[in-house]
C-alpha positions in Angstrom: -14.9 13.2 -2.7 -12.5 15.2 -0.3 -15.0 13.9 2.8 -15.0 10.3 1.7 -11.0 10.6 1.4 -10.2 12.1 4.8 -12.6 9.4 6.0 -10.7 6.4 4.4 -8.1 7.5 5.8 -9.2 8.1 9.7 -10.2 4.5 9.2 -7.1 3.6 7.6 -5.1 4.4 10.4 -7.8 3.6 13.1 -7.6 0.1 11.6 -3.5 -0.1 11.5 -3.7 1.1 15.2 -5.8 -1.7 16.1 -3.9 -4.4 14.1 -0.7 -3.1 15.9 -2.3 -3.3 19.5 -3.8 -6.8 18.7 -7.3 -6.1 19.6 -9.8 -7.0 17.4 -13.4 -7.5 17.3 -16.8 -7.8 15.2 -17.1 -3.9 15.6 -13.6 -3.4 14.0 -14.9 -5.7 11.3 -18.0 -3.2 11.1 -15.5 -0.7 10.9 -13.1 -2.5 8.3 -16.3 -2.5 6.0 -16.8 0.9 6.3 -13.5 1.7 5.3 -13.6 -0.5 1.9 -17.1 1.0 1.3 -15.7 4.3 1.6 -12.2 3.6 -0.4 -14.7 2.0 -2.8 -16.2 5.6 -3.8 -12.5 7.4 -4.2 -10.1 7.3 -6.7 -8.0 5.0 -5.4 -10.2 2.4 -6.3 -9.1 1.6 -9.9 -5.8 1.0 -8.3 -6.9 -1.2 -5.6 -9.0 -3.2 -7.9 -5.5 -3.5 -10.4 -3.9 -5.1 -7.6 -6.3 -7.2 -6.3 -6.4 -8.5 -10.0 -3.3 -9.0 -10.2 -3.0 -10.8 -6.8 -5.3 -12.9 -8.1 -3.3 -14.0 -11.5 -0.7 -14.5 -9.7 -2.0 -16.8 -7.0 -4.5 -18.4 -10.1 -0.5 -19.2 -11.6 0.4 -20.9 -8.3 0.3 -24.8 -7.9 0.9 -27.2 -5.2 
């Protein structure tokens, strides 16, 4: 668990230092990938899966 951790969050700030530079490419999606199949296996998942939920009622509420 403490390896897949540290990983998420090499890649974590890997992919904020790209985003913030403005260079991105199909390897940094490769690499984005990596970094949700890794935060996938922590225990931050539960929470990332609450919010996407409830990103998902909300915009579900929304109507144009």
């Amino acid at each position: 668990m403490l390896m897949s951790m540290s990983a998420v969050l090499l890649l974590g700030l890997l992919i904020w230092f790209l985003l913030r530079i403005r260079y991105l490419r199909w390897a940094d999606a490769l690499l984005c990938g990596t970094c949700g199949f890794l935060l996938a296996r922590t225990v931050a998942a539960p929470v990332v899966q609450a919010l996407l939920d409830g990103v998902n009622g909300f915009l579900s509420q929304l109507r144009f």
